[in-house]
C-alpha positions in Angstrom: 0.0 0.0 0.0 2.9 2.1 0.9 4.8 1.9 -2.6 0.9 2.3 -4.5 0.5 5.7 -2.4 4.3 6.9 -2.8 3.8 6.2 -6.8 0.6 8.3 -6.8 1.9 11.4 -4.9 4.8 11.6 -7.2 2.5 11.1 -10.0 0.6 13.8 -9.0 3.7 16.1 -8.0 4.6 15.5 -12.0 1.5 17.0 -13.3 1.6 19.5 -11.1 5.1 20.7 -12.6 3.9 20.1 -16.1 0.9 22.2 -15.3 3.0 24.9 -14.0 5.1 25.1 -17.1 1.9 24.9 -19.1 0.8 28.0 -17.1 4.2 30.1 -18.1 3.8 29.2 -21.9 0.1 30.4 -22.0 -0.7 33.1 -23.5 -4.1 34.3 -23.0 -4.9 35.7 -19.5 -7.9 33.4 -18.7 -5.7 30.1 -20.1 -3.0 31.2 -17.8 -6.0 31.0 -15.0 -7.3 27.8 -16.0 -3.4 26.0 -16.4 -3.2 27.7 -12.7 -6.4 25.8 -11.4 -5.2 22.2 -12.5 -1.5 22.8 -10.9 -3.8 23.5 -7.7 -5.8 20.6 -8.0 -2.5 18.6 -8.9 -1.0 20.0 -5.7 -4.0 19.1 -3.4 -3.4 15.5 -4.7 0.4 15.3 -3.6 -0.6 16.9 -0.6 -3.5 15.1 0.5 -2.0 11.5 -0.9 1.4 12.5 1.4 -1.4 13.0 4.4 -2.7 9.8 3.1 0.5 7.9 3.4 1.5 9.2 6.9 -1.9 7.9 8.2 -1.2 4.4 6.5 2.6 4.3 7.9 1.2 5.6 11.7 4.2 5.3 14.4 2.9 7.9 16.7 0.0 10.8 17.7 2.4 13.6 15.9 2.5 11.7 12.4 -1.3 11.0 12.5 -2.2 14.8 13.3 -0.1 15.8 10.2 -1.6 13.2 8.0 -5.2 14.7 9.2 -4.3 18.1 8.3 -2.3 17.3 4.9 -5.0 15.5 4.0 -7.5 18.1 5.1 -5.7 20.7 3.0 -5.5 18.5 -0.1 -9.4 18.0 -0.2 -9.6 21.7 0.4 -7.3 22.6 -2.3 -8.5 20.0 -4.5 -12.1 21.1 -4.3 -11.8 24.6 -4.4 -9.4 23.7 -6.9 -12.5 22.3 -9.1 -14.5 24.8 -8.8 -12.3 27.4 -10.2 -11.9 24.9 -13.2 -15.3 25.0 -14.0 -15.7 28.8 -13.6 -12.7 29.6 -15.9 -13.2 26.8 -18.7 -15.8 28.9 -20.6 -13.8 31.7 -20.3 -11.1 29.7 -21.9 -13.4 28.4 -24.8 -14.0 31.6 -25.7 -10.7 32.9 -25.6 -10.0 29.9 -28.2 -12.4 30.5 -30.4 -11.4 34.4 -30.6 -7.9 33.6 -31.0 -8.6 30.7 -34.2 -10.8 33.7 -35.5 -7.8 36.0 -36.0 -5.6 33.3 -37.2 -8.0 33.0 -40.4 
């Protein structure tokens, strides 16, 4: 279970980095947004699966308060996270479509 959780929160660590760099190589103001909103949710998954893993791995009271709050944070993060998605993806159709109408 341990190696399954370590895999996912570096999985998730990896798209947040390519989301990041996806964010600096945007161009419109909104897609910048939007690229920023899946790094976010990206991040709330490394945090929350790291939370995850020190609740799995439990040696003491200390490592099983951190776990609850990392993985408090991540669902935080991760939802609020969502919901900025879906408030900014019509924002970024539009910009799309307005772009591909000045490139013909």
């Amino acid at each position: 279970m341990n190696q399954l959780l370590v895999m996912l929160f570096s999985i998730a660590f990896v798209f947040y980095i390519f989301n990041k760099v996806k964010q600096f190589r945007s161009k419109g103001p909104a897609e910048k947004r939007w690229q920023q909103t899946k790094a976010n949710i990206s991040l709330g998954m490394f945090v929350g699966l790291f939370g995850l893993n020190l609740l799995v791995g439990t040696r003491g009271w200390v490592e099983t308060i951190v776990g609850l709050v990392f993985v408090g944070l991540g669902s935080i993060n991760v939802l609020y996270g969502y919901k900025a998605y879906k408030h900014y993806r019509p924002y970024v159709l539009e910009e799309t479509r307005e772009q591909q109408k000045v490139q013909t």
